[in-house]
N, C-alpha and C positions, 0 to 999 in steps of 0.2 A: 734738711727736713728733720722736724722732732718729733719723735717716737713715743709714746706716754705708754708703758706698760703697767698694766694693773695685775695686782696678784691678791688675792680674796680667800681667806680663811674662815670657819667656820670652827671653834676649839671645841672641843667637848664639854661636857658641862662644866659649867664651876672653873675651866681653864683659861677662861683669856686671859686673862692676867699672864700669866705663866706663856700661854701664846708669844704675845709680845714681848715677852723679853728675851724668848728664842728669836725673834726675826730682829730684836736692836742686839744683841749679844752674839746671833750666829750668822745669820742671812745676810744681816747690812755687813758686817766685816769683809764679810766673800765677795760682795759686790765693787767693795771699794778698790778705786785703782782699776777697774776697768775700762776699756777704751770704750768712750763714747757717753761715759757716764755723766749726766750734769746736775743731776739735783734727785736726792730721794725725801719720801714726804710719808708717814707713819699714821694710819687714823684706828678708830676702836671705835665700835659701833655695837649696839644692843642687839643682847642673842649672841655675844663672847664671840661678835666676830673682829677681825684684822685684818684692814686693808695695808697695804703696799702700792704707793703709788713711784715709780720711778722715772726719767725722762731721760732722751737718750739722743745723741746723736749719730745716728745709725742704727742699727739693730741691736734691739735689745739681750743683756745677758738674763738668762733662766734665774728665777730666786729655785734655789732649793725647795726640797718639801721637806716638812716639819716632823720631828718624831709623830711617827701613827698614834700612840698615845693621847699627843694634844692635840688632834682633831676629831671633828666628828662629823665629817663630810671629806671630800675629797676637796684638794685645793682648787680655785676658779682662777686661771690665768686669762687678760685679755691683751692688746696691744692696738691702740690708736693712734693716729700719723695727725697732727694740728691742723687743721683747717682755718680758724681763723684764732686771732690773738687782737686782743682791745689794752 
């Protein structure tokens, strides 16, 4: 079974930037070498948000949360199990 965990950021103003390069600099390193891990995917979306998209075989590991600083909302974790693939 694969797992797709999403993790949703929301930076502060004026910080996505700075966002994402906490989560390719700090987040994804922590992640790597975990069991179960098969592929992570990185997007940036208007309104300085940061998605984390990761997939998993098994149960997913937690990303971290980001210095309080660079956000400005709380982080939005979800986790979906594949249903179908084309």
């Amino acid at each position: 079974m694969t797992v797709a965990a999403m993790w949703e950021a929301r930076a502060a103003d004026g910080r996505g930037a700075e966002l994402a390069v906490w989560v390719r600099e700090v987040a994804l390193p922590a992640l790597r070498g975990s069991a179960g891990l098969e592929r992570t995917e990185l997007f940036g979306a208007s309104g300085d948000r940061v998605l984390l998209i990761t997939w998993w075989s098994g149960e997913p590991v937690p990303v971290a949360d980001p210095p309080a600083e660079l956000i400005g909302r709380p982080v939005h974790c979800w986790s979906f199990t594949s249903e179908h693939v084309e």
